[in-house]
N, C-alpha and C positions, 0 to 999 in steps of 0.2 A: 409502433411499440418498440421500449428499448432492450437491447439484449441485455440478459444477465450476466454479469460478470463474477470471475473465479476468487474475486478479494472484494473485500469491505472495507467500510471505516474503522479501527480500531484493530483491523488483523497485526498481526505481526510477521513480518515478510523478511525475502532475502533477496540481495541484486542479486542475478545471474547472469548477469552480462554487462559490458562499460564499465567506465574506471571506477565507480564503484563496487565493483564485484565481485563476490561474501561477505557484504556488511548486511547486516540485521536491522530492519524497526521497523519502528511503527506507523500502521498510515494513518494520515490527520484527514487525509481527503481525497476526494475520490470522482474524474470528472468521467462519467459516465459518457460521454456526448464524444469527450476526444479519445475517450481509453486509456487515462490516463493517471496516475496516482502522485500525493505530493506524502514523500514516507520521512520521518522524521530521522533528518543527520544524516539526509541522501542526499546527493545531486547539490550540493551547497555555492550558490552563484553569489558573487558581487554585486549589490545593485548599491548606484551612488544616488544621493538625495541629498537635495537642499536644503537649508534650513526653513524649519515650520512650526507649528504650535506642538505636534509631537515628538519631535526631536530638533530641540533648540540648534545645537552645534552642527546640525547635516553630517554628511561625513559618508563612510562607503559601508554598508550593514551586509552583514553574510545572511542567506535564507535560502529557504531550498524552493526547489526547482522541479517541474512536473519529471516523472518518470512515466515511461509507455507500462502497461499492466503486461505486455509481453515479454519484458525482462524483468520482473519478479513473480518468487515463488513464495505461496503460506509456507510458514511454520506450524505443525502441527504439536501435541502435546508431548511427545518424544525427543523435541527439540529439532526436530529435521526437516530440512523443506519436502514439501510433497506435492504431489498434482491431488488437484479438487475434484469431485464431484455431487451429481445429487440426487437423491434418491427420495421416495414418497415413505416417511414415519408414519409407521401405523399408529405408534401412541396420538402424534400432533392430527396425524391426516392433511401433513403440509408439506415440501419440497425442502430440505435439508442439506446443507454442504457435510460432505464427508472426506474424510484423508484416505487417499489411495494407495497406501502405503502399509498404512493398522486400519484399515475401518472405519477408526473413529468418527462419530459428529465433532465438526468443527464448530464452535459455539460463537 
């Protein structure tokens, strides 16, 4: 069984450690297997490529690069990173992330 992890696809996070660290976005993905997250206008690497049917000229393309899930933090609706948690909604009668910070369900 895999463990649950404290970010999803689509959160909106913060570096908190390495050279990108307090930049903001958003994750596109999420490899559960390594722990790891690929957040949008993070971690930004060179990779060089040849010429091929989708980029005629090759040439050297910026794109980002996994980040570990233990050096970001969500953003919660306050705008501020916060530690996660989860707790059993009686409305859903399901396991919900919440901001440790306000309370809030993080949605």
């Amino acid at each position: 069984m895999q463990t649950k992890l404290h970010i999803k696809k689509g959160d909106t996070v913060m570096v908190i450690t390495g050279n990108s660290k307090g930049q903001q976005g958003k994750v596109l993905k999420v490899d559960v297997a390594k722990s790891k997250a690929i957040v949008e206008g993070i971690n930004m690497v060179s990779k060089h490529t040849k010429p091929n049917a989708k980029s005629p000229q090759g040439g050297i393309l910026k794109k980002e690069a996994l980040v570990h899930i233990s050096n970001l933090m969500v953003i919660d609706s306050t705008g501020k990173p916060t530690r996660t948690g989860r707790r059993i909604d009686s409305k859903k009668n399901m396991s919900v992330r919440y901001s440790k910070k306000s309370g809030e369900v993080i949605k």
